[in-house]
BAVO-102165 format. One record per residue (C-alpha): chain; x, y, z. Coordinates in pm, 1 decimal, padded with zeros to 6 digits, always signed. Example, Ala and Ser with C-alpha at 12.3 -4.5 7.8 and 13.67 -1.06 7.14 Angstrom:
<zazas>
zaza mol->A, x->+01230.0, y->-00450.0, z->+00780.0
zaza mol->A, x->+01367.0, y->-00106.0, z->+00714.0
</zazas>
This chain:
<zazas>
zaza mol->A, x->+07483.5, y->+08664.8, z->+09091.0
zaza mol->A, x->+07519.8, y->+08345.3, z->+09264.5
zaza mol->A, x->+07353.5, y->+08275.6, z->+09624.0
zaza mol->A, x->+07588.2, y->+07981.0, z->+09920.3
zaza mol->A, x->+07377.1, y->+07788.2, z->+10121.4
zaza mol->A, x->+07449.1, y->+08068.5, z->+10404.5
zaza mol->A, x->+07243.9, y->+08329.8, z->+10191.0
zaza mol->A, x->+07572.4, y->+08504.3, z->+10093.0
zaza mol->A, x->+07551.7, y->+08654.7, z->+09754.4
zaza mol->A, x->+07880.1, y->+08632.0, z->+09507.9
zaza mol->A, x->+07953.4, y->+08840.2, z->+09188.9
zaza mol->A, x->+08181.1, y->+08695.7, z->+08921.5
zaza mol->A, x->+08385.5, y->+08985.7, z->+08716.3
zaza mol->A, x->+08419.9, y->+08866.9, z->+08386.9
zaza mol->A, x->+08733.3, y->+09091.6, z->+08288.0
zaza mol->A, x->+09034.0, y->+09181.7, z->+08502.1
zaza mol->A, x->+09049.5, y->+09577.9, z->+08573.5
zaza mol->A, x->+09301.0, y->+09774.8, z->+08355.4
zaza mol->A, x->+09492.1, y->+09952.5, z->+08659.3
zaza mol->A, x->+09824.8, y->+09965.8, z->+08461.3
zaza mol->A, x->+09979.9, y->+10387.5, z->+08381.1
zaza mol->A, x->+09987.9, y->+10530.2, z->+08078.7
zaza mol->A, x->+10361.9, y->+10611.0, z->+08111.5
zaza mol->A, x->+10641.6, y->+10398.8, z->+08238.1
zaza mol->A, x->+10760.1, y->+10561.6, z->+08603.2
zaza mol->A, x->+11042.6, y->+10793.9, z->+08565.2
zaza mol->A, x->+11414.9, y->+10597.7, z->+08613.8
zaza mol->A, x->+11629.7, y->+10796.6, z->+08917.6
zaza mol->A, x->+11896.0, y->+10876.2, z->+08961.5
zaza mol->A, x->+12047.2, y->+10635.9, z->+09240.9
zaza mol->A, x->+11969.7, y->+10312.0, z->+09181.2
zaza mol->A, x->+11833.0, y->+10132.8, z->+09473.3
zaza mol->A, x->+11984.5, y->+09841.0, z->+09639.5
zaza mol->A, x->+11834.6, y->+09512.8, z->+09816.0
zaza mol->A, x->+11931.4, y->+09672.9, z->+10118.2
zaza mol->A, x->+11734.1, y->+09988.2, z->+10065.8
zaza mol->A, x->+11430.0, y->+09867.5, z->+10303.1
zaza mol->A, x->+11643.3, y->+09856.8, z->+10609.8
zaza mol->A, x->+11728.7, y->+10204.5, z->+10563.6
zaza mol->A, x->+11409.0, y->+10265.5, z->+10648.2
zaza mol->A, x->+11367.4, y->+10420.7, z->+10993.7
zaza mol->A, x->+11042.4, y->+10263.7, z->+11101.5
zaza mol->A, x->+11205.5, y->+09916.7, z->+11037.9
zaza mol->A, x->+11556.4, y->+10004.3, z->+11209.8
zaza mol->A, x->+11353.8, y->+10106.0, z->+11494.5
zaza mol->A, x->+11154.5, y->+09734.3, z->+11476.2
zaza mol->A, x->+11476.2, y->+09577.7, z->+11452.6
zaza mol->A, x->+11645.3, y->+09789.8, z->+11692.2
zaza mol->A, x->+11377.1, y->+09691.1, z->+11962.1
zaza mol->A, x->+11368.7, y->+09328.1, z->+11861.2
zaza mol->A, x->+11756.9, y->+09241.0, z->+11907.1
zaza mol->A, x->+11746.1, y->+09449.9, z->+12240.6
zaza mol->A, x->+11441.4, y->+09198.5, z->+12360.4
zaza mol->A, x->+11665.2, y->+08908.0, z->+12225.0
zaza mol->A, x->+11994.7, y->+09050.7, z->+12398.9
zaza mol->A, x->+11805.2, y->+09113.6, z->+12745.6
zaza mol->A, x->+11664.3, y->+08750.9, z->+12709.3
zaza mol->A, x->+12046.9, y->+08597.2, z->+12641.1
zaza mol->A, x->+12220.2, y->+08806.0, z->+12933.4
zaza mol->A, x->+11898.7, y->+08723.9, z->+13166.2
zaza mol->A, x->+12009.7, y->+08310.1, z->+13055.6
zaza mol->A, x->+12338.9, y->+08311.9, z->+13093.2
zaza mol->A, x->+12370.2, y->+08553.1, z->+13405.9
zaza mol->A, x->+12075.3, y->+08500.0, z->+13588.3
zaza mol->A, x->+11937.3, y->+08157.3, z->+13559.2
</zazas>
């Protein structure tokens, strides 16, 4: 164990940490595209809300100022 100047102790691992499966995962059926994430709800919500922000802020520019 090694001691900083601060008095903060550090611990050197001498071996990574075997956190790999014993099988491979299972293939499906459908294969997944790079657009699979914005499928996601959660994010088209994000999104959703973002682009109305920017939208509100370009009609408030051009109409209002």
């Amino acid at each position: 164990m090694l001691v900083d100047h601060r008095g903060w102790s550090c611990v050197i691992i001498p071996e990574m940490l075997d956190t790999s499966r014993g099988q491979a995962p299972a293939p499906s059926d459908e294969p997944r595209g790079c657009l699979f994430a914005l499928s996601q709800p959660p994010l088209m919500i994000f999104l959703g809300v973002i682009g109305c922000l920017l939208l509100m802020a370009a009609v408030h520019d051009l109409f209002l100022l």
